[in-house]
N, C-alpha and C positions, 0 to 999 in steps of 0.2 A: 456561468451558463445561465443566463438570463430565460430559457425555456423552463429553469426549474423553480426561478423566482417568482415570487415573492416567498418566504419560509411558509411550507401550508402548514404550521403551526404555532406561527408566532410571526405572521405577517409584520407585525415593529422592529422584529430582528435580524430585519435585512440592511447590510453594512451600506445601501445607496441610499437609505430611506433619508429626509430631512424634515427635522432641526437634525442636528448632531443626534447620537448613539446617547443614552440614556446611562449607562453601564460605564464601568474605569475599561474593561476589555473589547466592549462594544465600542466606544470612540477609539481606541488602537485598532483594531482589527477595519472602521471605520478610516480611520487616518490613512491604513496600507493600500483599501481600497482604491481611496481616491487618487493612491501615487503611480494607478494604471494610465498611458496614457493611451496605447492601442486599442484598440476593442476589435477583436474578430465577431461578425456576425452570421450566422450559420442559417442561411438561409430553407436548406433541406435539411431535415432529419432521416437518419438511413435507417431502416429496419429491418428486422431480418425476414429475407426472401423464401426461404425454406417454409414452406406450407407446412411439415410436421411440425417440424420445432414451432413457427406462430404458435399452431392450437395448443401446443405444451404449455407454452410461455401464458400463453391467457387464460386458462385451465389453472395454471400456478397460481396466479393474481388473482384469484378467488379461494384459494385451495380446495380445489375441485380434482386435483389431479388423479388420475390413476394409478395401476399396478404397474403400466407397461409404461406410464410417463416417467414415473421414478425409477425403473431398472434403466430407462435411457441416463436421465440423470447419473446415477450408481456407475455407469459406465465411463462417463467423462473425468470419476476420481481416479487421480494415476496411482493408487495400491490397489484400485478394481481389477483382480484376475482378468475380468471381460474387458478392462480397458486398453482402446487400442493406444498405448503409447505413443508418441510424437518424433520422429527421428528428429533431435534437437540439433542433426549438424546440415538441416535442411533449411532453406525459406518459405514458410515463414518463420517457424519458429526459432528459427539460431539467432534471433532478433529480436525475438517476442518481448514485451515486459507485460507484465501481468500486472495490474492495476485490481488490486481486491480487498475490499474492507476487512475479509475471515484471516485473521492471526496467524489458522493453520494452516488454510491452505497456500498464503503467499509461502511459509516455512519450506512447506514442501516442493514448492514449486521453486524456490531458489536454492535450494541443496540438490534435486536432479538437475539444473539446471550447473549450478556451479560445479558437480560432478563430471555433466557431460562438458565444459570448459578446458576442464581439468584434465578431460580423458585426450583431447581433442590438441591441447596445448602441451601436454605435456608440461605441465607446471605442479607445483604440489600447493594439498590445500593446506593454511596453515591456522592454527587454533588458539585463539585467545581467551583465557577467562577473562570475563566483563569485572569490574569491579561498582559498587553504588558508590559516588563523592555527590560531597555537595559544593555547591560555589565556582567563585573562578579558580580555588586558590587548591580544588580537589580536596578537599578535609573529608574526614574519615566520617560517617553517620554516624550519630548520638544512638544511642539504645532506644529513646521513640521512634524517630526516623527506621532506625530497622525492624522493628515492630509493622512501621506504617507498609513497609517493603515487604515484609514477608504478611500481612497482614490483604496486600495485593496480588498475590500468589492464585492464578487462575483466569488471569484481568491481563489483557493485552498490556506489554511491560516490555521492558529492555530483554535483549539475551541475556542467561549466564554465561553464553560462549558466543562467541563471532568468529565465523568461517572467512576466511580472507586467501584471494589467491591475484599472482599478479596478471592485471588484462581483464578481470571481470570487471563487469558493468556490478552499477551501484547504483539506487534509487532512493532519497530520503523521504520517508514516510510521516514526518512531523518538520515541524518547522525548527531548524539549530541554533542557527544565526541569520536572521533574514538580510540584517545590514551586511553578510558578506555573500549574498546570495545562495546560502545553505537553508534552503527550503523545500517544503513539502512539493513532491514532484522532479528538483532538482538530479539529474545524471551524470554520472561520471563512470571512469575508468579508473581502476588501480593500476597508477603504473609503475611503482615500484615498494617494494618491504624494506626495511629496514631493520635487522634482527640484532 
């Protein structure tokens, strides 16, 4: 997204910049850039048309907001009593993906979401404990590694459970394997469990 570029706080740490990336991460992260060969350019930026919500949103970006800005806000949380819920077996949302940097609230929004799948599909959700490996080869953590683990307790981090059901959608949120294209943004379907 070249409207957000250059980094406005480290204009050197933009993966286009030249000579080469300065950093071992900065020249890979460098290196991937350059293996783009399309470039979409987005000519309009859309904004939002809703005259309340504008003044909200700019009132925000100063934190200037009000009493009645933040009960609107308070209202768009789906555990908000006031909140009007989404019928998730309509469009748009039976489609939606929710793209959000907060830990919790993507949590939330894909557990209603994979509920109403479930209710919808008639499928059952099925529950795995996560386990920590290291390696390709899955070895067990050394006792600092889990130290380092539970020492990151609070800190965006893996599940200790993963909800899986067949037919849900799937979004990966970090990069896995980029050489098999399992990267951040990548979608998929579960289409089958194997128990």
């Amino acid at each position: 997204d070249f409207h957000q570029f250059p980094p406005p706080k480290r204009p050197s740490s933009a993966l286009y910049r030249s000579p080469p990336h300065p950093t071992y991460w900065g020249a890979i992260g460098q290196n991937v850039f350059r293996q783009f060969k399309t470039v979409v350019l987005l000519k309009e930026q859309k904004r939002i048309d809703d005259e309340l919500w504008a003044e909200i949103l700019e009132r925000s970006r100063y934190g200037a907001c009000t009493e009645n800005d933040l009960n609107k806000f308070h209202k768009l949380i789906l555990t908000n009593e006031s909140c009007q819920v989404p019928d998730f077996s309509r469009p748009p949302w039976n489609n939606a993906v929710l793209v959000t940097p907060r830990h919790g609230v993507r949590m939330e929004w894909n557990d209603a979401a994979l509920r109403e799948h479930c209710r919808t599909s008639a499928k059952p959700i099925f529950v795995s404990p996560a386990e920590d490996t290291v390696g390709m080869e899955n070895n067990e953590l050394s006792l600092p590694q889990k130290l380092l683990v539970a020492a990151s307790e609070g800190k965006e981090r893996l599940a200790r459970k993963i909800k899986v059901a067949e037919g849900m959608r799937a979004m990966l949120t970090w990069n896995l394997v980029v050489s098999a294209d399992l990267a951040n943004g990548t979608q998929g379907t579960v289409e089958k469990i194997f128990l």
